[in-house]
C-alpha positions as CSV (number, residue, x, y, z in Angstrom):
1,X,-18.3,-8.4,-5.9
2,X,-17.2,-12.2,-6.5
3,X,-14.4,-11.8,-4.5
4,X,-15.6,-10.1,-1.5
5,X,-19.0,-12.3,-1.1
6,X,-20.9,-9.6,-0.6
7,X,-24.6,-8.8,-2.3
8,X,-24.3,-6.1,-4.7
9,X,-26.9,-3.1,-3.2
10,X,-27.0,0.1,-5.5
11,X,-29.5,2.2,-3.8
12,X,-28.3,4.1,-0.2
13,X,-31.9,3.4,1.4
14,X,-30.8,1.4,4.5
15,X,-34.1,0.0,5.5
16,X,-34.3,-2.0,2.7
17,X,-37.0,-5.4,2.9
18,X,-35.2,-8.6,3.4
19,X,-38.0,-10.9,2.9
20,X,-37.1,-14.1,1.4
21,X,-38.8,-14.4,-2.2
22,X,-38.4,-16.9,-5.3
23,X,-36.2,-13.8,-7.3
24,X,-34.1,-13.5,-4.2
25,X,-33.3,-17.3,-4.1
26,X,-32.7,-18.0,-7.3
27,X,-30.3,-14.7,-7.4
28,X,-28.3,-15.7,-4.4
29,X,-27.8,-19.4,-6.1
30,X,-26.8,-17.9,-9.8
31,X,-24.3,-15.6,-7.6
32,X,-22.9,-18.9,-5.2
33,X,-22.9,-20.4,-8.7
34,X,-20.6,-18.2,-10.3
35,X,-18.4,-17.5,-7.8
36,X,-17.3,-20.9,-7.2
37,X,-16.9,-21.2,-11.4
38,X,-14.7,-18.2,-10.6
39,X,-12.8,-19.5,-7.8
40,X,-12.1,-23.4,-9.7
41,X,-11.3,-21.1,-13.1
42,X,-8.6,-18.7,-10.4
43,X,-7.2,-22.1,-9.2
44,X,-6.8,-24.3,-12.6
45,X,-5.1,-20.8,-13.8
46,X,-2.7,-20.2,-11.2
47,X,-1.7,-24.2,-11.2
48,X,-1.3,-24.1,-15.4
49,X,1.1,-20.6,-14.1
50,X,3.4,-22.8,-12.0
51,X,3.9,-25.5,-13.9
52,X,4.9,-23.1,-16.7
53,X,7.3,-21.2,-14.5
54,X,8.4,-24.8,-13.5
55,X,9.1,-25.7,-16.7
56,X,11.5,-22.8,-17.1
57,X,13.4,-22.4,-14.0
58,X,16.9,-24.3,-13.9
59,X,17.7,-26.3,-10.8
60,X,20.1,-23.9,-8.4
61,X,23.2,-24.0,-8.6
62,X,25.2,-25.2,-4.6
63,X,28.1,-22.4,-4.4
64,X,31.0,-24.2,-2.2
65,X,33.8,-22.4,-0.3
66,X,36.6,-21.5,-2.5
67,X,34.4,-21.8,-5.8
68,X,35.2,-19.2,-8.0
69,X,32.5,-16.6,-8.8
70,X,32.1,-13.7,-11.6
71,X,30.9,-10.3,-10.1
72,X,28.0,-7.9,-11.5
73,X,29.4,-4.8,-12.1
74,X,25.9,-3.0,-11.4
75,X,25.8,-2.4,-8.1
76,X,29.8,-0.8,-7.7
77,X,30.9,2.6,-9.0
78,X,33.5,2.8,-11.2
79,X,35.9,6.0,-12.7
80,X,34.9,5.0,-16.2
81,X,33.3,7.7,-17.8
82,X,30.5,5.4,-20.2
83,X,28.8,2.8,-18.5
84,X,28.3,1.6,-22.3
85,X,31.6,0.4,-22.2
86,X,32.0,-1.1,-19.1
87,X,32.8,-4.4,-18.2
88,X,29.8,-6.1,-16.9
89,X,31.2,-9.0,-14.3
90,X,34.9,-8.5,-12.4
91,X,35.8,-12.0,-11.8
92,X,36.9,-14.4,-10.9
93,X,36.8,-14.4,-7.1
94,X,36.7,-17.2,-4.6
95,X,34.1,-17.7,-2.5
96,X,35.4,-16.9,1.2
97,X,32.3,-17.5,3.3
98,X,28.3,-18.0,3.3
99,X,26.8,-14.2,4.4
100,X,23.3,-15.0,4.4
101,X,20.8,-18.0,3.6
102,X,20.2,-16.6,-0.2
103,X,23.4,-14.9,-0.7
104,X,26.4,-16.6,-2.9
């Protein structure tokens, strides 16, 4: 209901009176009211979020031509009977080119 600004109606008669009373007023401003303390709560939230994740992340890392790079083993299939006991990078293989804009 906050989110879709929309009046909350629980009865299925349509021809409802909209006659603008006191009760109605005051209503409508304690539900503006609320949303907006909703809205500025959603907001300080998700900004506290990214400065958290901020925080954490490490700056990335520019992969050259002819750097050398380890390989995850998780996405090739190998003869080894236990995945347990695999190896889990092949490495280390230079870079040959650039495939795509978030590729290595």
């Amino acid at each position: 209901m906050v989110n879709f600004e929309c009046h909350p109606n629980i009865g299925k008669d349509i021809n409802l009176s909209t006659e603008n009373s006191l009760g109605t007023e005051q209503f409508l401003k304690i539900i503006r009211e609320i949303r907006d303390g909703v809205e500025l709560a959603l907001k300080k939230t998700n900004e506290m979020m990214k400065r958290k994740w901020d925080l954490k992340r490490k700056p990335e890392v520019e992969q050259l031509r002819g750097d050398l790079v380890w390989v995850d083993i998780m996405y090739y299939n190998t003869d080894q009977p236990s995945k347990k006991l695999l190896t889990k990078q092949l490495g280390l293989f230079p870079i040959i080119q650039k495939v795509g804009k978030y590729s290595l």
